[in-house]
N, C-alpha and C positions, 0 to 999 in steps of 0.2 A: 504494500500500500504506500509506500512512503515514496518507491521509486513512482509507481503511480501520480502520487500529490508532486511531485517535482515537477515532472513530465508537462501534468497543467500546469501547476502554478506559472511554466516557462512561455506560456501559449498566450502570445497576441490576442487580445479579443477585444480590442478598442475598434473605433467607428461605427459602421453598421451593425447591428445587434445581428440582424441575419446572415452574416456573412460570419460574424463570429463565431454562432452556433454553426454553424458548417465544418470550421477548423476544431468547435470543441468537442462537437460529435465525434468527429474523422477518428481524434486522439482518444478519447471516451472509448471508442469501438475497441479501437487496437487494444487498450488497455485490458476491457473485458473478455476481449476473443481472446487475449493470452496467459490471463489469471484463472478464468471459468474456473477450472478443474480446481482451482484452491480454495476459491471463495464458495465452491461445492464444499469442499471438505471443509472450509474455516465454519460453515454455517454447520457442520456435523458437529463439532466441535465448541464453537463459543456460543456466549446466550445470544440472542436478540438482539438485546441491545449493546450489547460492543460489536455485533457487523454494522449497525446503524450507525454508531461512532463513528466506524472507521469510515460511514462512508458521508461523513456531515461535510467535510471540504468541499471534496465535488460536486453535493450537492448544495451545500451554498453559492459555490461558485459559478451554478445554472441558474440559481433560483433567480442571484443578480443580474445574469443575464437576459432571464426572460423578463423580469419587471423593467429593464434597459427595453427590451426589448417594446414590451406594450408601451412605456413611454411613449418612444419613437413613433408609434404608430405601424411597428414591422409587424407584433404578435397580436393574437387575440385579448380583448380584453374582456369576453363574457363569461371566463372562466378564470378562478384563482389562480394566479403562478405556481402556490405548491401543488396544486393538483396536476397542472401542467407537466412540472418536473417529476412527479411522482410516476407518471403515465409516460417520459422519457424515461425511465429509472428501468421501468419494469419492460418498455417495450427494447432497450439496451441487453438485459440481460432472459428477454425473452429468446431474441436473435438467438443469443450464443448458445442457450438448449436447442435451438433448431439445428444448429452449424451441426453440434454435437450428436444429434440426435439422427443426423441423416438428409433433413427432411428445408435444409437451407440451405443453399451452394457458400463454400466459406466467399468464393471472389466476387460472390455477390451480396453478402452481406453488409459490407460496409454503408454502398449505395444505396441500401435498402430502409435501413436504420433510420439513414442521414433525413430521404423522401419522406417517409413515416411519420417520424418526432417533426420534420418541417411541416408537413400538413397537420400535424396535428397543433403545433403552435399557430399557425397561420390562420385555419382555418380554410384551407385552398388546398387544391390537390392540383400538381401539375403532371402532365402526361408524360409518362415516361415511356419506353420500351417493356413489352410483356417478360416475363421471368422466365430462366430456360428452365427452372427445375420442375416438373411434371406436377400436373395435381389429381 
């Protein structure tokens, strides 16, 4: 976790709020695509509320992003920012039981995430290309 909070803390996320969530996702992903398997086992292991600890930085550090955000006029503002991030939180580490699971291409997860948590802040869906993985 700690190389994790470095990695953000290092991350540009000034001007545009939407452009920032882009870079914070990108790193957010990579983060989780390559702990999963620990934070699987950290959550076998610790209570509750020390994985929620460990994970208050980063999610602080979105939470200020999306209220940046709604500011600006980039995100939605008909829903709570925590709920906002709570619903990045889970659709971040939803991905990565997919990846794991079979049932998400890992080189298209990133992409997927990023589209996802942006519609779902936004409130907009933009068109993207269909998914190669079979349904």
């Amino acid at each position: 976790m700690r190389v994790g909070e470095r990695t953000l803390s290092a991350l540009d996320l000034s001007g545009d709020a939407g452009e920032a969530m882009t870079r914070l996702l990108a790193s957010s992903w990579k983060l989780v695509a390559e702990s999963a398997a620990l934070l699987t086992a950290a959550e076998d292991v610790l209570p509750a509320g020390r994985v929620r600890e460990l994970h208050d930085q980063p999610a602080q550090r979105m939470a200020d992003l999306v209220r940046r955000g709604q500011r600006q006029g980039v995100f939605r503002t008909d829903l709570p920012s925590d709920w906002l991030v709570s619903v990045a939180h889970y659709i971040l580490h939803g991905a990565a039981d997919q990846v794991r699971a079979g049932r998400l291409a890992p080189q298209e997860a990133a992409d997927m995430v990023t589209e996802t948590v942006r519609s779902v802040l936004t409130g907009r869906v933009r068109n993207r290309r269909p998914s190669t993985v079979e349904r």
